[in-house]
N, C-alpha and C positions, 0 to 999 in steps of 0.2 A: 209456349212454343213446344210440340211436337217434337220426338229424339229423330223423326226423319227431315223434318225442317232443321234442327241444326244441323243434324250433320251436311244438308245440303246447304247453309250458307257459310258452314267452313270450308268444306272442301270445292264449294261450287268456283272461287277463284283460282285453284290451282288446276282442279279437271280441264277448266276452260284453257289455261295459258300453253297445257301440253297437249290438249287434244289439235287446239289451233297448228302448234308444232309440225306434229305427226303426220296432222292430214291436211298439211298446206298441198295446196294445188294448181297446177298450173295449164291453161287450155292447151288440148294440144285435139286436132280433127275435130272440132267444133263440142267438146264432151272435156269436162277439170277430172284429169286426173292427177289424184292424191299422189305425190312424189313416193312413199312408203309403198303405196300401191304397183306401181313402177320398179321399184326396190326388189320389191318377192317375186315381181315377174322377173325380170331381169337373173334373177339368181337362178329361177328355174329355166330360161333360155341358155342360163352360163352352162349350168350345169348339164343340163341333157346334152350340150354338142361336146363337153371340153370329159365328159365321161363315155361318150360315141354310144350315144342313144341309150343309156343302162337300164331307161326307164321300159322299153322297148324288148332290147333283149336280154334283160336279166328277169321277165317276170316267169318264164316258166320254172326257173330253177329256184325264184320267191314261192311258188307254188310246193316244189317239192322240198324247199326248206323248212315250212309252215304243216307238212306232213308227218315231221319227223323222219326225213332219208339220213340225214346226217347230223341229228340229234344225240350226243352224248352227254349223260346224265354228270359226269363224273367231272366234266370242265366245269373250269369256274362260274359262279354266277347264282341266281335265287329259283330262275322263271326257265318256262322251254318256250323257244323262240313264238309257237301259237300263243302260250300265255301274256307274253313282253305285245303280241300283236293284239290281242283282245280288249287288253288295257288302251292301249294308245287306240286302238278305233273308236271303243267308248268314252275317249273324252272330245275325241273329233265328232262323231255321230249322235247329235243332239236334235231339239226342238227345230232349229234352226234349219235342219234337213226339209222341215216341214212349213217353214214361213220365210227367208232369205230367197227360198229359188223363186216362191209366190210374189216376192217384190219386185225382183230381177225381170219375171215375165212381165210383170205391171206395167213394168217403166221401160222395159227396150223390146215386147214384145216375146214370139218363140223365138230367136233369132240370140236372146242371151242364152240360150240352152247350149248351141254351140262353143261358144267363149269360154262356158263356165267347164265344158268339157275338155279345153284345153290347157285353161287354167290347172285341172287335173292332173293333166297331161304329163306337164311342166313341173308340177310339184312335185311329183314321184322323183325324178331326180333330186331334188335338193333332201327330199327327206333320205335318200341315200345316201346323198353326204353328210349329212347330221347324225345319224344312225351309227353307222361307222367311225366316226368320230368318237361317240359317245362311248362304246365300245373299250375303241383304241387306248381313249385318255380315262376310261374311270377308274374311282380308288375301292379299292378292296379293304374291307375293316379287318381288326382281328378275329370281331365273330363272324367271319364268312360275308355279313351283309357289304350290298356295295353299292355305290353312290357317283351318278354319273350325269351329265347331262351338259350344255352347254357350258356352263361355268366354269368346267372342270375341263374341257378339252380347250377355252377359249386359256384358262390359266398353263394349263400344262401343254398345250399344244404350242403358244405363242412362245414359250417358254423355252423349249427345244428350235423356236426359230429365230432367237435370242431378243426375242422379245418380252421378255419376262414381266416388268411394269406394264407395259399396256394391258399383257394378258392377263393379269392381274386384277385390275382396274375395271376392265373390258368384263371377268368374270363376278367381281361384286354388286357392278353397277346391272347384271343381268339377273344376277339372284334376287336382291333388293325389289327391282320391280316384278319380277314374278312372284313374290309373294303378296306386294300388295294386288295382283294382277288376279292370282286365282280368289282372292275374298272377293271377284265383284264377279266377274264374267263367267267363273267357273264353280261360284255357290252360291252367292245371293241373286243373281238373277235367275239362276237354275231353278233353286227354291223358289222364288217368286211365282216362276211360271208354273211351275205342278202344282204351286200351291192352287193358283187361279182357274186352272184344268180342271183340279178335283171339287172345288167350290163350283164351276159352271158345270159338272155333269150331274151335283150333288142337287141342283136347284136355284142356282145362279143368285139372286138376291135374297129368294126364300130358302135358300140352304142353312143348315146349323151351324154351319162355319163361314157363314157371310164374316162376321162380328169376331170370329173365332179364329183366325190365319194360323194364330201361334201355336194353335192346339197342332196341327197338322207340323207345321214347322218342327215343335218340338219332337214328334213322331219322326218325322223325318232325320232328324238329327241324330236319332238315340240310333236308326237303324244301319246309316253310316256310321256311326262311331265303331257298332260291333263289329262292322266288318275291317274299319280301315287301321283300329286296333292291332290289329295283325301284319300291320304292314304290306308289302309288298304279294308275301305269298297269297295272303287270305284276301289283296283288292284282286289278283292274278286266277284265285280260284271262283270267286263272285264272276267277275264280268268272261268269265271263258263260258259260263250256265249263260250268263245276261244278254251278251251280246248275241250270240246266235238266231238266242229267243224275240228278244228287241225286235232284230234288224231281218229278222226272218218271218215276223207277223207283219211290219208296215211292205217290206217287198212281198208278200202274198196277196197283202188287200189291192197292191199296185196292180199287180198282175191279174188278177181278177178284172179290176176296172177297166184295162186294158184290154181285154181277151171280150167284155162286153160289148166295148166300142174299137174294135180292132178293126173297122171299114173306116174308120179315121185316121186310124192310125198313117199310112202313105201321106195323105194331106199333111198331116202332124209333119213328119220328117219335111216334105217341101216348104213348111212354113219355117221348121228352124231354119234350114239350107239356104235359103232366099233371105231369108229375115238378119238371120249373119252379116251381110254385105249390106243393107242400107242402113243410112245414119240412125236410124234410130236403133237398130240390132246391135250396132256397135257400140250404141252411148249405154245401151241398154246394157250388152254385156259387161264393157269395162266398168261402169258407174253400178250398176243394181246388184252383179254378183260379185266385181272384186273391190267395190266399197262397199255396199249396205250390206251384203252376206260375210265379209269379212270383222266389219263391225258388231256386227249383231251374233257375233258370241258362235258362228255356225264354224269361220274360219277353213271353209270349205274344204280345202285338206289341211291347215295349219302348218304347210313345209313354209319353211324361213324362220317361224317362229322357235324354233327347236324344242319346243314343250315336250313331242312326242318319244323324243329321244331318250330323256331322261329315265320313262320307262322303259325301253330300249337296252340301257345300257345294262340292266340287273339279268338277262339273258343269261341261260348256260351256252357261254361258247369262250374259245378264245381263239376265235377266226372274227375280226372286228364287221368283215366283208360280210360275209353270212347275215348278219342281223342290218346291216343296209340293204340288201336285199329282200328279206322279208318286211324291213319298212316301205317300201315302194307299193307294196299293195294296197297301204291305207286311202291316199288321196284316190285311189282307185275304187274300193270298196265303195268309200263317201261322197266321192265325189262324179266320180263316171257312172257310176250305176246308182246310188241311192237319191241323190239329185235328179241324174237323169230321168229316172222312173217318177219321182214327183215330178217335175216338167212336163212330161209327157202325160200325167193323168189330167194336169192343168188344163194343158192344149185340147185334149182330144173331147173334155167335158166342156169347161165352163167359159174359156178363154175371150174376153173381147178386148180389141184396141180401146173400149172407151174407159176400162180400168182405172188405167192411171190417171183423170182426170176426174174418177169417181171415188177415188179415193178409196178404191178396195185391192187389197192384197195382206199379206200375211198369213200367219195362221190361219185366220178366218177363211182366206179363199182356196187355200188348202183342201180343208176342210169340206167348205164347200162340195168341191169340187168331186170328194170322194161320195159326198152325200148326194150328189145327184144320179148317181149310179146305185149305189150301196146306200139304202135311206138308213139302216143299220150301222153303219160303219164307223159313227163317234162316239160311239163306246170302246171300240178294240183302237183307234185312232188316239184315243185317251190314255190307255193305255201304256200304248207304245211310247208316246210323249213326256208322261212323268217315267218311266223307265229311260226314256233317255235323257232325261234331268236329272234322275238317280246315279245313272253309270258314268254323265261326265261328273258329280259330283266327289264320287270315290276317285274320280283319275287323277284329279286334279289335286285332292287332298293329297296327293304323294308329288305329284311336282312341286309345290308349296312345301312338303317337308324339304323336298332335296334341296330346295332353295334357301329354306331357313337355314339346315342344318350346316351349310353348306357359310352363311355367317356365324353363326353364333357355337356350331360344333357338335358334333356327334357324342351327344350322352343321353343317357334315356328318360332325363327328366325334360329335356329338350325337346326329346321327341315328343312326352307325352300333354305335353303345357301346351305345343303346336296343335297336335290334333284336339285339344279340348278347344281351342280357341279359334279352329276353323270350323268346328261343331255349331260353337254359338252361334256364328257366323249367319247359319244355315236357316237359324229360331229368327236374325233379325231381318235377314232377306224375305222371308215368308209372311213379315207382319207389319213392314213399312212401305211406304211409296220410292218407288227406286230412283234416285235422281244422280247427284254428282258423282257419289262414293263407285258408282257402277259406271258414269261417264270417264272417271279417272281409271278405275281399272280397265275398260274398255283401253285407252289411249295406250295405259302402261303394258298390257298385253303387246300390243302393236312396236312401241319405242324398243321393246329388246330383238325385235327383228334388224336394228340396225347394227350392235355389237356382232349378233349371232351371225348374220354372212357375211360380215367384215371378217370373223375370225375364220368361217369357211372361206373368204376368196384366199388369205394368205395360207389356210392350209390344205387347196387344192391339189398342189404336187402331192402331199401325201398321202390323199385319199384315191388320187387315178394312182400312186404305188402301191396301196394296198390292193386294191382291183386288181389289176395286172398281175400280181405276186400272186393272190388266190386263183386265179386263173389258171396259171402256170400248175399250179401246185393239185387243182381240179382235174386238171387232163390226165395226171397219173394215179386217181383216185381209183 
């Protein structure tokens, strides 16, 4: 037997008994929506109206916070608020940029381009309540380093609402599964997929790394380790070079493609517009982009799941508000414009209704799709894709520490045991067949979105008090 056959018949009954869990689903306008699915939205409709739209009108001043207007070096924290935001885009802004919206189109047409834009939308708010939270409740160590993220404001927040045991409970049981959560979704499938990238542009079966995974894997491995070695600063100073570069070569190739076929482009928009409202744009959106783009490791903005926070929280500030603010531009980045911009090169090239029943989408129609314009264009397309395998790998390696550290305790043997063994992590994702180990963590990613806006609904007063309070305190700035 195979080490990826065992482990896919140990784990294969326990992936299945929580995934069934997580993404039980109930019909509702002729399309099963997963209740979880339901869950994140819900939090992003709670929050956008019960914060009076923050997502709306707090992003010009997310702009000029991310500029450095009000950046002071000397408050607490590791990161400056672009930094905390570089990281958190690049664990959101993945592969999945590139194959989730291409399923989405498959299966409800242009018309899930719409939904998934609002889904966006919606997220922006909760990740402002997470943000700020993360802020509010993180622990500051005695070497300056500091440690925040869900666990901690679900422990210490509940805590203060004299809920102490729940929040408690609420925050182990959130840390626990995010750490087995980042080994699947945020490193071995990561891994997996650059591995497969660089084997299909190297020569697909006749490549020297057909046979070879590990070799690459191992590479892969060693080049993370140096950086994430350094912890926060040094994944903070990588992905501020990374992400730019990343996210700024697939939006040039978009726009390119676009600006070729820009006498489509008005059709494009009246096919999302119209495709929105009939049943299939709607089964298509809610079903293609807020299950199978949320499943499939893209997590399209990732608000509810609090993961982003956690980087978040190491910020220089001690304004909690300020760094909710700058988090609100992430589902935006990922989600409004870098999706969007794939959707639309979809539509305006390759796009037919008989897709979905041909069983073409993902990656591949992506792809496609930029090669019918650019016959060149899956080499730099290649590129940008293990770069974004790379960047969510480093992001995620530090939510996974804060998670650990966050049971087992802040000491450096701790820290360094953790990061050797999401390294390997990285060698076994790259060289086996991905089956349960990555169906489990998929689910366990998902299940701590139920602690994490349970602990945001009870500590909503305190986060429209913090808003309000900085408010107040901005108009005599």
């Amino acid at each position: 037997m195979s080490v990826d056959e065992a482990i896919d018949q140990v784990m294969r009954p326990v992936a299945d008994l929580i995934s069934q869990f997580i993404f039980f689903a109930v019909p509702v306008a002729g399309a099963e929506i997963p209740l979880i699915v339901a869950w994140l939205i819900g939090g992003g409709l709670f929050f956008t109206i019960y914060l009076g739209f923050v997502n709306v009108r707090g992003f010009r001043h997310a702009v000029q916070l991310v500029k450095g207007r009000y950046t002071d070096p000397s408050q607490p924290g590791e990161v400056t608020p672009f930094q905390a935001l570089a990281t958190a885009v690049s664990g959101t802004v993945g592969i999945g940029n590139m194959a989730s919206v291409a399923v989405a189109i498959s299966l409800g047409g242009p018309g899930a381009t719409l939904w998934m834009i609002i889904a966006g939308l919606l997220g922006m708010s909760t990740k402002f309540a997470e943000c700020t939270l993360a802020v509010k409740f993180r622990r500051t160590h005695d070497d300056g380093s500091v440690s925040g993220g869900p666990m901690y404001y679900l422990q210490r927040g509940l805590a203060q609402r004299n809920l102490p045991r729940l929040g408690r409970a609420l925050g182990i049981f959130y840390a626990a599964s995010m750490v087995v959560g980042c080994l699947g979704i945020g490193n071995m499938f990561q891994s997996n997929q650059a591995v497969a990238i660089v084997i299909d542009v190297t020569g697909g079966s006749t490549s020297f790394f057909q046979d070879k995974a590990w070799i690459l894997g191992l590479v892969m491995a060693a080049i993370v380790g140096l950086v994430i070695v350094g912890g926060i600063k040094s994944i903070a100073r990588t992905t501020t070079k990374l992400v730019p570069f990343m996210a700024g070569l697939y939006i040039a190739l978009a726009l390119v493609v676009l600006a070729v076929n820009f006498d489509k482009l008005p059709t494009a928009f009246v096919q999302i517009w119209q495709g929105a409202f009939t049943s299939e744009g709607v089964g298509g959106g809610l079903v293609g982009v807020m299950i199978i783009g949320f499943r499939r490791a893209v997590f399209s903005n990732e608000a509810g799941l609090g993961s982003a926070a956690i980087a978040h929280s190491a910020v220089q500030t001690d304004e909690p508000v300020t760094e909710g603010f700058v988090s609100l531009l992430e589902p935006f980045i990922d989600t409004v414009v870098i999706c969007t911009l794939t959707a639309l090169v979809i539509i305006t090239t390759v796009y037919d209704p008989a897709m979905a029943s041909a069983g073409i989408s993902g990656i591949e129609l992506t792809t496609s799709a930029f090669a019918s314009t650019l016959s060149w264009s899956p080499i730099p397309l290649s590129i940008a894709a293990v770069l974004f395998a790379f960047s969510t790998i480093i992001s995620w390696s530090y939510y996974g520490l804060k998670a650990f550290t966050y049971l087992a305790g802040q000491h450096r043997l701790v820290d360094m045991g953790f990061k050797l063994f999401y390294c390997s992590f990285i060698v076994l994702g790259s060289s086996v067949q991905l089956g349960a180990l990555v169906d489990l963590s998929d689910a366990l990613v998902f299940v701590v979105a139920i602690p994490n806006l349970l602990g945001l609904y009870f500590l909503a007063p305190v986060i429209r008090g913090e808003m309000l309070s900085y408010r107040e305190r901005l108009k005599r700035y």
